[in-house]
Structures are given as structure tokens and as C-alpha cells.
VODOTI-89823 format. One record per residue (C-alpha): residue in one letter; y, x, z; residue number from 1. Coordinates in steps of 0.1 Angstrom, whole numbers, plus 5000, padded with zeros to 4 digits. Example, Ala and Ser with C-alpha at 12.3 -4.5 7.8 and 13.67 -1.06 7.14 Angstrom:
! residues 2
<type A c2 4955 c1 5123 c3 5078 seq 1>
<type S c2 4989 c1 5137 c3 5071 seq 2>
//
This chain:
! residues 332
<type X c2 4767 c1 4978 c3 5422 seq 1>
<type X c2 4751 c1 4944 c3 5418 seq 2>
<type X c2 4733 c1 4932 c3 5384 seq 3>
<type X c2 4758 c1 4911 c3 5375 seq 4>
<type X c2 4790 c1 4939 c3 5383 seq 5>
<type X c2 4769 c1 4962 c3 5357 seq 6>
<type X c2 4768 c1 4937 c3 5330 seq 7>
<type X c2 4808 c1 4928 c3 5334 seq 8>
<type X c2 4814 c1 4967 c3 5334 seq 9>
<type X c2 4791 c1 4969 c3 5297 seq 10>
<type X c2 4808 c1 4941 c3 5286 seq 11>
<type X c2 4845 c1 4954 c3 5292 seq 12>
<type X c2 4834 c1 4988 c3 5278 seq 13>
<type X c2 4820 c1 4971 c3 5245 seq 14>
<type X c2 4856 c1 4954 c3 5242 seq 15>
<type X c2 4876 c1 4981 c3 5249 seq 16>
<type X c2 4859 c1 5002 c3 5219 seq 17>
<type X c2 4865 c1 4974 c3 5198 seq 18>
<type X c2 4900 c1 4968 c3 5203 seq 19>
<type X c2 4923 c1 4974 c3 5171 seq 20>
<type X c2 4944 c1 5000 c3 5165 seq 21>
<type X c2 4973 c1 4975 c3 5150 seq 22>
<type X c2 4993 c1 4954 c3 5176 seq 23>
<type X c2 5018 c1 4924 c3 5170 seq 24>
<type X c2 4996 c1 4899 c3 5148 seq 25>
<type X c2 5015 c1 4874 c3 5130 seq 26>
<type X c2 5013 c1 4850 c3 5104 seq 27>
<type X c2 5036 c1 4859 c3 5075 seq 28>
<type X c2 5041 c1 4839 c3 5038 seq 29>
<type X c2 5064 c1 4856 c3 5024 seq 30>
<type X c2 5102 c1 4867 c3 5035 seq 31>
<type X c2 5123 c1 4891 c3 5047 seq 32>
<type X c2 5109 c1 4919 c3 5064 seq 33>
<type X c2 5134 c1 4942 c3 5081 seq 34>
<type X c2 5129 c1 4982 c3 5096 seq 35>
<type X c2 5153 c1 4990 c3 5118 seq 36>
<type X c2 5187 c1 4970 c3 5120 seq 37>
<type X c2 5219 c1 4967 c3 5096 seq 38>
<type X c2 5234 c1 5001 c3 5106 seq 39>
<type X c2 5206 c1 5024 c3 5100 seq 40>
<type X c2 5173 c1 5005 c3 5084 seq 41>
<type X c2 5161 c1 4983 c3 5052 seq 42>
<type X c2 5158 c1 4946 c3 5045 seq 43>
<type X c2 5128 c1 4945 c3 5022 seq 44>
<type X c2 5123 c1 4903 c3 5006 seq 45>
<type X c2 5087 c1 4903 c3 5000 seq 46>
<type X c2 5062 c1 4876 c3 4984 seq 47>
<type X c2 5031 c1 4868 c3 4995 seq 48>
<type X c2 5018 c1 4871 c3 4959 seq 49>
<type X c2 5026 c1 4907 c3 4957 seq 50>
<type X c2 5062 c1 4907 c3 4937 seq 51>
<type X c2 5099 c1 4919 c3 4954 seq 52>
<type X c2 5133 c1 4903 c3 4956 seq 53>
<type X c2 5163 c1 4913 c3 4965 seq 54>
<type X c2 5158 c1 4941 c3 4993 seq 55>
<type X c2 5191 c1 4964 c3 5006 seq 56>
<type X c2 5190 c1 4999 c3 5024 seq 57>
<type X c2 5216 c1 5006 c3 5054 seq 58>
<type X c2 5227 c1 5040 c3 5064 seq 59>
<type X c2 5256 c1 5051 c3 5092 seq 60>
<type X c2 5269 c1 5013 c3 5084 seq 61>
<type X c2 5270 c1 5014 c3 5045 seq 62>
<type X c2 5249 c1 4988 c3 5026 seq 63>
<type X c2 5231 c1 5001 c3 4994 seq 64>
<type X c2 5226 c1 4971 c3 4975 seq 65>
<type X c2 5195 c1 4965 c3 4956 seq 66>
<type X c2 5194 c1 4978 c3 4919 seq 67>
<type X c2 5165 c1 4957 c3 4909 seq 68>
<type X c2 5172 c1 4921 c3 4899 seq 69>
<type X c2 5149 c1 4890 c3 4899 seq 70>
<type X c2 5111 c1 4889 c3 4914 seq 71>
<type X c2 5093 c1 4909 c3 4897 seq 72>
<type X c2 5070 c1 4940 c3 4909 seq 73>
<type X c2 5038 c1 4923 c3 4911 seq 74>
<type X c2 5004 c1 4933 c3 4893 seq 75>
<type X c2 4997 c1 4905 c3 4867 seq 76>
<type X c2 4958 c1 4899 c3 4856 seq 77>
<type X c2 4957 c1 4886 c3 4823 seq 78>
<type X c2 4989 c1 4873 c3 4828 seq 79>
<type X c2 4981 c1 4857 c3 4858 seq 80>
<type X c2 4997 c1 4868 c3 4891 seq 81>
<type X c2 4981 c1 4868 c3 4927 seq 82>
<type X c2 4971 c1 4834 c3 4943 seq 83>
<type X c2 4969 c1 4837 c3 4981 seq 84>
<type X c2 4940 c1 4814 c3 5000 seq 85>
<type X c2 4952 c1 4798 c3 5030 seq 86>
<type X c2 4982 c1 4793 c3 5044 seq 87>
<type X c2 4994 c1 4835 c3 5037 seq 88>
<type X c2 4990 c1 4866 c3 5047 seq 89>
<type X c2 4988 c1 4885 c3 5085 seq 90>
<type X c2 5014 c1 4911 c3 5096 seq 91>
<type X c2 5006 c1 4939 c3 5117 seq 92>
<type X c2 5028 c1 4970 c3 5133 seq 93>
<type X c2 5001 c1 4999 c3 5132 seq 94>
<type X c2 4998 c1 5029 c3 5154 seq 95>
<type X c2 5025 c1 5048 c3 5130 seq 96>
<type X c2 5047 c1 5018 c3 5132 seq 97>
<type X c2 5045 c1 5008 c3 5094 seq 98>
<type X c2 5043 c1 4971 c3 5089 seq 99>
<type X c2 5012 c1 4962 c3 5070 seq 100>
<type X c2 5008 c1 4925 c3 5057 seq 101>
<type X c2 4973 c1 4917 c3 5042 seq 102>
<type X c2 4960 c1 4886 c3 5025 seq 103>
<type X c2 4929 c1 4870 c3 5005 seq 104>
<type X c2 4930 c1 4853 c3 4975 seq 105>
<type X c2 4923 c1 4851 c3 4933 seq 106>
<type X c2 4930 c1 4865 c3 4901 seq 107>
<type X c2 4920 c1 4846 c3 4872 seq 108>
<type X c2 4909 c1 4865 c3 4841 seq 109>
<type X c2 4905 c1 4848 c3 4810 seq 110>
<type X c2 4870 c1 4848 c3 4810 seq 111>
<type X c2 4866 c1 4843 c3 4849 seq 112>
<type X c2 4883 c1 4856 c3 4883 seq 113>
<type X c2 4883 c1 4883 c3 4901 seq 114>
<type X c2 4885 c1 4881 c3 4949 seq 115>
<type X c2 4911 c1 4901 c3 4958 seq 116>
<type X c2 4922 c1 4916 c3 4987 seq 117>
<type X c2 4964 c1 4926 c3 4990 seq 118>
<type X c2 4977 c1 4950 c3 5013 seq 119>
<type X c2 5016 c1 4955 c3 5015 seq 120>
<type X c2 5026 c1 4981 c3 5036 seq 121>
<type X c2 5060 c1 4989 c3 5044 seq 122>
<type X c2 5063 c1 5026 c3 5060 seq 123>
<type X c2 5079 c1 5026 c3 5096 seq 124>
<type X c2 5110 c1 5050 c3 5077 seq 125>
<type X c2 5122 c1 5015 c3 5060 seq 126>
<type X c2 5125 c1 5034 c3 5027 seq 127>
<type X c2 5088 c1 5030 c3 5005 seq 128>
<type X c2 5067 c1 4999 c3 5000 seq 129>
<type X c2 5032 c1 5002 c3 4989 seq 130>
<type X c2 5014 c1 4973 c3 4973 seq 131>
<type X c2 4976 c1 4975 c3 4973 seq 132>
<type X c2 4948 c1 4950 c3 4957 seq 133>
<type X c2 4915 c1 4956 c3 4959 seq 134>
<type X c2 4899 c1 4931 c3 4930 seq 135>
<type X c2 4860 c1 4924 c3 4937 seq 136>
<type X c2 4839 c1 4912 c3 4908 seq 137>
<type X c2 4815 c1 4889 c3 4930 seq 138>
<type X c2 4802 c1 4872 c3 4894 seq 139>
<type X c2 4768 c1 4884 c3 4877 seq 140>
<type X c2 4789 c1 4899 c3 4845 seq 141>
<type X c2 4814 c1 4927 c3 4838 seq 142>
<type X c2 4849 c1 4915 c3 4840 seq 143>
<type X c2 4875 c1 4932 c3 4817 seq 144>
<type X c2 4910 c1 4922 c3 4823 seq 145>
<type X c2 4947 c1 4935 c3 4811 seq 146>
<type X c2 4966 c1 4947 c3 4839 seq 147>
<type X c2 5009 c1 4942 c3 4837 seq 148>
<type X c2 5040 c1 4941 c3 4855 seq 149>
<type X c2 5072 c1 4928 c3 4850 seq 150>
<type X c2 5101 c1 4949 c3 4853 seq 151>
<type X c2 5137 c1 4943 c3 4856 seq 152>
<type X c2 5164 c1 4972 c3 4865 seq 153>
<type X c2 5192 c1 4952 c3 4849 seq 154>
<type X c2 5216 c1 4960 c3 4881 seq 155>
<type X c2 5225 c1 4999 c3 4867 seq 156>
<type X c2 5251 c1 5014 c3 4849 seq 157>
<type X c2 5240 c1 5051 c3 4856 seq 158>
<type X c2 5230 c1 5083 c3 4828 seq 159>
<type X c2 5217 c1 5102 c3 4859 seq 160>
<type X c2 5189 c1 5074 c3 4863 seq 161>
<type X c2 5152 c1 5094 c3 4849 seq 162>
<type X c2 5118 c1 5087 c3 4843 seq 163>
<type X c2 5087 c1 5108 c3 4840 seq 164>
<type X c2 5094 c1 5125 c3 4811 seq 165>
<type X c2 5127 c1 5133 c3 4820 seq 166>
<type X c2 5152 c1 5109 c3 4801 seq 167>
<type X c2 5167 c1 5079 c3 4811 seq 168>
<type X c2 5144 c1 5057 c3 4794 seq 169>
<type X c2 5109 c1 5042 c3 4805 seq 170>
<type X c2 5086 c1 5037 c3 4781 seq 171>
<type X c2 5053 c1 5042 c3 4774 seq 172>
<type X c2 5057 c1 5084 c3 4777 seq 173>
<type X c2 5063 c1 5076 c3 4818 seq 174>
<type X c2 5041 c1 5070 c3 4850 seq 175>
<type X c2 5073 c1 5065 c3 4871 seq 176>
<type X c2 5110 c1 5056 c3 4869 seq 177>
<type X c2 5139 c1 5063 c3 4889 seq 178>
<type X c2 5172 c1 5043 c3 4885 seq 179>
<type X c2 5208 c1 5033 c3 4904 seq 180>
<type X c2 5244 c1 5026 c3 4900 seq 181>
<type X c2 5267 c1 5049 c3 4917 seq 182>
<type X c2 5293 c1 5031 c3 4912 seq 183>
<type X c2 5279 c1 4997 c3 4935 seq 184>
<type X c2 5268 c1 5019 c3 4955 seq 185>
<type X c2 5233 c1 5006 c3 4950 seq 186>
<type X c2 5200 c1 5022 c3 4965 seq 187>
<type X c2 5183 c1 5045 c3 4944 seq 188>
<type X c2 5151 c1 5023 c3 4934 seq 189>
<type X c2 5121 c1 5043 c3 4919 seq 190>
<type X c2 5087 c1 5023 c3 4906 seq 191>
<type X c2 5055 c1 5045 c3 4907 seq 192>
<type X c2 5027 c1 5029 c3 4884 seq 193>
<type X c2 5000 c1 5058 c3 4888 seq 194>
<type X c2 4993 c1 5054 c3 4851 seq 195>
<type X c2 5012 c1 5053 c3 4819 seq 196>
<type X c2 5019 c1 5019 c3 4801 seq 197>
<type X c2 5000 c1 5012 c3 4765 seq 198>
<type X c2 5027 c1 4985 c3 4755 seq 199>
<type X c2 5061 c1 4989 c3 4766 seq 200>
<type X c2 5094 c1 4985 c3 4744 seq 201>
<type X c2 5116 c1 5008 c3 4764 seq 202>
<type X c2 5145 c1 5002 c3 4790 seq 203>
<type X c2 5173 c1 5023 c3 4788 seq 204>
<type X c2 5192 c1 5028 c3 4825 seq 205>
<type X c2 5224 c1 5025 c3 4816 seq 206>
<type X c2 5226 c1 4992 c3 4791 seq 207>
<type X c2 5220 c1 4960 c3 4815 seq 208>
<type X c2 5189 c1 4951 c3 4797 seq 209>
<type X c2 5167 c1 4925 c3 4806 seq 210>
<type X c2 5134 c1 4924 c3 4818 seq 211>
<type X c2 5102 c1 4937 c3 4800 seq 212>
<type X c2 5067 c1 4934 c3 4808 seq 213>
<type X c2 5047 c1 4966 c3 4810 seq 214>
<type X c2 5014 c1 4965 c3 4797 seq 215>
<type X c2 4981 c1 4988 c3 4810 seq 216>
<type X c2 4954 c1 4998 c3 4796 seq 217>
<type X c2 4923 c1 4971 c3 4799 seq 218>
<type X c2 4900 c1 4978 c3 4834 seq 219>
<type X c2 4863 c1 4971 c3 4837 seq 220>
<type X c2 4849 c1 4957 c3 4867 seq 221>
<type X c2 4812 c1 4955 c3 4870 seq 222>
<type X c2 4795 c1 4930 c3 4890 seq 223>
<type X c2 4797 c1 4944 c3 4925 seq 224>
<type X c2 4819 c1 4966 c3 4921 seq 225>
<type X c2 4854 c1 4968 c3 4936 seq 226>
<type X c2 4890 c1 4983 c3 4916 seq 227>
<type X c2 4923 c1 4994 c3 4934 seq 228>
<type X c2 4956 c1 4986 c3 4918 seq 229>
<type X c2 4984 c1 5008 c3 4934 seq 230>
<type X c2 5021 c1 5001 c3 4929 seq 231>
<type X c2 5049 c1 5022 c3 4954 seq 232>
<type X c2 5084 c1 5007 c3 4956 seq 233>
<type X c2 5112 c1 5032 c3 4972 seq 234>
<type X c2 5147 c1 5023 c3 4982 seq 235>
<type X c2 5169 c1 5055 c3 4991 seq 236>
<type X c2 5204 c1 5058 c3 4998 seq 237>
<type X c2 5224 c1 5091 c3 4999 seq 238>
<type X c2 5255 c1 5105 c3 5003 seq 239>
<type X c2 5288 c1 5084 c3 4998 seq 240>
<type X c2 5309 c1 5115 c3 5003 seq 241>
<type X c2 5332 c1 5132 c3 4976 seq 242>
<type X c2 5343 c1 5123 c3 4941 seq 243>
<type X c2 5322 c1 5106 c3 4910 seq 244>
<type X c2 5300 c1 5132 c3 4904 seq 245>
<type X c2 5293 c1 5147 c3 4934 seq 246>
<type X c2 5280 c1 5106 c3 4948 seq 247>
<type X c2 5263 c1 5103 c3 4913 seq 248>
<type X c2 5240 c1 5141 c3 4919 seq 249>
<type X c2 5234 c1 5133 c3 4955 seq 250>
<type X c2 5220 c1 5097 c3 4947 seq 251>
<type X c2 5199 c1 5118 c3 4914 seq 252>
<type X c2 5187 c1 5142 c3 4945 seq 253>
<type X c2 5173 c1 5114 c3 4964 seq 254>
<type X c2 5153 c1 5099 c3 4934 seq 255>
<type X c2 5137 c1 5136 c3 4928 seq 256>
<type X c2 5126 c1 5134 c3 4964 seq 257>
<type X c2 5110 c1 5101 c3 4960 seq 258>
<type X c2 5089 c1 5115 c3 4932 seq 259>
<type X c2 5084 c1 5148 c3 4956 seq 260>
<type X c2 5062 c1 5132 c3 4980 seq 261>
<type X c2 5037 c1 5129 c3 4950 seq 262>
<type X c2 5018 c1 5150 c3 4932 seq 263>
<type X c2 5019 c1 5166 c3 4898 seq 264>
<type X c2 5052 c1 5152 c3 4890 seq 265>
<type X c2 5047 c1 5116 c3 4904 seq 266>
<type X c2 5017 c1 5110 c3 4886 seq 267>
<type X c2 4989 c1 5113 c3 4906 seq 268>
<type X c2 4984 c1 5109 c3 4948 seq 269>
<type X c2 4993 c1 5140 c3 4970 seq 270>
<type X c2 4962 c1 5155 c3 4994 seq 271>
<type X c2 4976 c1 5144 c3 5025 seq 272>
<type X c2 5008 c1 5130 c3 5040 seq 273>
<type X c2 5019 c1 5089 c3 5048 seq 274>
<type X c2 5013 c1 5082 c3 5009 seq 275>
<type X c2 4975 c1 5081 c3 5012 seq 276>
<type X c2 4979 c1 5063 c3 5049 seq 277>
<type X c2 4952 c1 5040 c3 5049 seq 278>
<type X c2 4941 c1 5039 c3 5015 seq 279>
<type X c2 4898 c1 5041 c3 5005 seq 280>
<type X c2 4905 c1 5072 c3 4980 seq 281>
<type X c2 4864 c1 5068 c3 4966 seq 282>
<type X c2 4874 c1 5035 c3 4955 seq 283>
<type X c2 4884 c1 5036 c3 4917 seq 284>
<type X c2 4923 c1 5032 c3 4916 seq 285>
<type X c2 4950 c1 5032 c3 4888 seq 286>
<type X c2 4957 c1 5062 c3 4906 seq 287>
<type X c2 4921 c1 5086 c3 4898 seq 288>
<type X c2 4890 c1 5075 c3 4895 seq 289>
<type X c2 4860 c1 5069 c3 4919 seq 290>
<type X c2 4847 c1 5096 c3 4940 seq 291>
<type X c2 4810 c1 5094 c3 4954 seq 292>
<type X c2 4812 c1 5095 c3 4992 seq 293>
<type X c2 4797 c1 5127 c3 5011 seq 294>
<type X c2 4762 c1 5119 c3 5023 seq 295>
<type X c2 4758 c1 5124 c3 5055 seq 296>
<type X c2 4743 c1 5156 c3 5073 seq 297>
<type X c2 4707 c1 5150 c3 5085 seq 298>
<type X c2 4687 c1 5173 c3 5110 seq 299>
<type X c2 4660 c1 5182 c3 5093 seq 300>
<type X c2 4640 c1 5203 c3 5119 seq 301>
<type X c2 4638 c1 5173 c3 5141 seq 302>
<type X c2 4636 c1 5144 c3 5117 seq 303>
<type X c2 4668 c1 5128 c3 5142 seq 304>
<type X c2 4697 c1 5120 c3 5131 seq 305>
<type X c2 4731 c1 5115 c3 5153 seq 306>
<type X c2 4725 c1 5076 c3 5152 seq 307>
<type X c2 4687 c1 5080 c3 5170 seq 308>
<type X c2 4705 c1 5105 c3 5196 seq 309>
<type X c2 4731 c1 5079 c3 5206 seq 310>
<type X c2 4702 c1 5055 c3 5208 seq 311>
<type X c2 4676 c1 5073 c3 5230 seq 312>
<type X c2 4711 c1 5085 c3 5252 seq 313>
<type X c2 4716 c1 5047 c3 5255 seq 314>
<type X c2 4678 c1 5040 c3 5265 seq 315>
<type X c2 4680 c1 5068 c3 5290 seq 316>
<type X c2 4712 c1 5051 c3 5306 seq 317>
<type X c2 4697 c1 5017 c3 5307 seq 318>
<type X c2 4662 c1 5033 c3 5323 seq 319>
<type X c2 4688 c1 5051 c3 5350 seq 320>
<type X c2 4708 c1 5023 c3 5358 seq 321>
<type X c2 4672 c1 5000 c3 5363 seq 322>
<type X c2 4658 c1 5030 c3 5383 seq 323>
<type X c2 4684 c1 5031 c3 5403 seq 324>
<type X c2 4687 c1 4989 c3 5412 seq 325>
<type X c2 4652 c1 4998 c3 5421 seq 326>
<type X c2 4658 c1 5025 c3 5447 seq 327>
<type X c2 4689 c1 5005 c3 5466 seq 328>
<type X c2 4662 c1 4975 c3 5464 seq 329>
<type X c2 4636 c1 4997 c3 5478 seq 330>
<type X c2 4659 c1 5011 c3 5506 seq 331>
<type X c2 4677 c1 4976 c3 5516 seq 332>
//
């Protein structure tokens, strides 16, 4: 093999190891985003600064209207909601076919601002939207900010609709709420917050009342250091079969097993499964707080560690393939 075969060959290796997992890059500012088709998927409207529209479940050919009305979702700073950089955010399919849409930007404070980092991914079943922001604190000073949301579940007429603690009121007793209209049919929407509000008036799920923002407690960044605010969004639909009650408990069944695929009553991440997909769980979240990473082993009998091995391995390879050029010179 001739020098110059050997250094293509390195070269192709190097790229292979770097490809990405993700596949289907595209620019994406904001829209519809669909899984599936209009017989068995979702249409999920999605803002590039982190908020929802109007987004619709299908199932065997039945539509399940949205139940939450108006653009609202998004984390607010201070007030303030995301401002993107650039012209918006990239979309990806990953290897488990969930659509993730990323994108740089801002959060002003109102003492400063805060780089952040968004991450929507929409899970490849069409039926949960997670919205991630990593805020960075790149200034030389704490930053302490009020975290919010606005929420609006004005489209609902139902007494079966819940929250956390069990009523069909959010407030500030609740870290999640659940709510639809049987009678639409609408989706079964649920909002997971991972925390419980400190300022809240109280929605009830069955009055048509109008938005309210929900208030957090205050976060401290310090300079350096990074925060991740978490926010799931599911859209179920269920069983259209039978009378009145028997749609209203099957559409109540599917909002308990939205709040199943967490733990400790849809308050807090579970161990495992597509909920964590992706997420750095030693970062400090809304969610729990931050967990110091396991140092590495080291071998202490030898004084080497893996990274030295792979090293001398690669020195040895290098000296082979050299050694070898040399013999095939020698013997031409």
C-alpha cells in the first residue's frame, strides 16, 4: 500500500468515527411539525422561541383537537421569553426517530442575560414534546432570575380533568396538570413543570377560564455555571367507543398514563426510559438538582490510564505501518 493510500485510509477512518448519529439536517424557524400522517400521527405547531400553538392528535382517522388555546408553553425569564440568534433553529431525525430542533440565543434578566441553549424534542410516538434550555451565565456575577410560564387550558369543559394533588384545579399545590373535553373530542393535554408554582391563582378545568401566568421559585446562576429548565407537553387520544362516561374514563385513563411514565407521581424524572433520552442529568434542572459526575477509574499499579494505552497502541501502529514501508522498500 503506497504512502499516500495509507494516509487516504486514516483519513476516511477519522471521518467515519466522527459522523453523527442524527440524519436529515434542516433549517427550521418555527412551524408545523408532523409524526406520522392524518390517519394515525400528530401535528405539533411549534415556535422557535420555545412556546406551542395549536397542535391535533390523529388516531384510526379521528382528529383530537387541541385543548390548549393561544401560544403559550414557553419558559419566561424575568418576563422575558427566548430570543433566537440567527436566522432559527436546526432539525434533526435521531437514531430513535424523534425529531429534535435545537437553537442558540438570549434571555434577558433584569439585571443582565443569560446564553441559552433550546432543545425541542418531539418523541418519534407523535404524542410528548419535551422543551429543554440550558441557560449559561458567561458574566463575572451571579445571575438570579424569576422563572414563568403562561398557561391557557381555556378549550375544556371536563370534571374528570386532574392535577397533582388530585382535583381539578392547578394551583400552587401541583407539579403537573392533566385536562380535555370529552365532548370535542379534544386530546387529553397534560403540562409537566418538574416543580410546584410559588404564585399561581388557580385554574379550574371545567370554567373556560382565561390564561394565567405561573410563577417559580427565583434560580441562581453563578458565573460559569449552567441551569436546565424542563417543560414536557403530551397529547393523547383514546377511545371514542361507548356512551358519555365510558369516552369521558377512557380519555381520564390516558392522562394517568401520561403522568405514569414519571416518577413519584409526575414529579420528579423516572431512572430510565425515552423521558431522560438525551438529557445531561448532572446538570442542575427544575427537575433535581446537580449531581457530581463519577471520576474516572485510574490504574494505579501502573500509573496508565485507558487514554495513554490508546496512545502507545496508536504509536505502535504508526511504527508498524513505517516498518513495514521500509521492508517492501528494502525488498523492491
Amino acid at each position: 500500500m503506497s504512502k499516500k493510500n495509507i494516509a487516504a485510509a486514516a483519513a476516511l477512518a477519522v471521518a467515519l468515527i466522527a459522523l453523527p448519529n442524527a440524519a436529515h439536517a434542516s433549517s427550521f424557524g418555527g412551524g408545523n411539525v408532523t409524526v406520522g400522517d392524518t390517519t394515525n400521527g400528530a401535528d405539533w405547531q411549534i415556535y422557535d422561541d420555545g412556546s406551542i400553538d395549536h397542535s391535533y392528535v390523529y388516531t384510526n382517522g379521528d382528529t383530537f383537537d387541541r385543548v390548549v388555546c393561544g401560544t403559550y408553553g414557553g419558559l419566561l425569564v424575568d418576563g422575558n421569553s427566548f430570543s433566537v440568534n440567527g436566522s432559527g433553529t436546526d432539525i434533526v431525525t435521531d437514531s430513535n426517530n424523534d425529531q429534535v430542533m435545537t437553537g442558540t440565543g438570549t434571555f434577558n434578566t433584569t439585571s443582565s442575560s443569560l446564553d441559552a441553549v433550546v432543545e425541542y424534542r418531539l418523541y418519534a410516538e407523535g404524542d410528548l414534546l419535551r422543551t429543554s434550555y440550558v441557560l449559561t451565565n458567561n458574566t463575572s456575577s451571579a445571575i438570579t432570575f424569576t422563572p414563568s410560564v403562561y398557561e391557557d387550558p381555556t378549550d375544556n369543559n371536563s370534571d374528570s380533568a386532574t392535577s397533582t394533588s388530585g382535583d381539578n384545579l392547578a394551583d400552587t399545590n401541583d407539579t403537573w396538570y392533566t385536562t380535555f373535553d370529552s365532548t370535542t373530542p379534544s386530546a387529553v393535554y397534560s403540562k409537566f413543570w418538574g416543580v410546584k408554582p410559588t404564585a399561581l391563582n388557580g385554574f379550574e378545568f371545567n370554567s373556560n377560564e382565561s390564561s394565567e401566568e405561573v410563577d417559580f421559585a427565583t434560580v441562581t446562576i453563578q458565573p460559569g455555571a449552567s441551569y436546565d429548565w424542563i417543560f414536557f407537553h403530551s397529547y393523547k387520544s383514546y377511545s371514542l367507543t361507548g356512551d358519555a362516561a365510558a369516552i369521558d374514563a377512557a380519555a381520564s385513563a390516558a392522562g394517568a398514563a401520561a403522568v405514569a411514565e414519571f416518577a413519584d407521581n409526575g414529579s420528579a424524572l423516572p431512572s430510565s426510559g425515552r423521558i431522560i433520552r438525551g438529557l445531561d442529568l448532572t446538570m442542575e434542572s427544575n427537575w433535581h438538582p446537580a449531581v457530581a459526575p463519577t471520576p474516572a477509574p485510574t490504574l494505579a499499579s501502573t500509573g496508565s490510564d485507558f487514554t495513554g494505552i490508546v496512545a502507545l497502541g496508536g504509536a505502535f501502529l504508526v511504527g508498524g505501518a513505517v516498518a513495514l514501508m521500509r521492508r517492501r522498500k528494502t525488498n523492491a
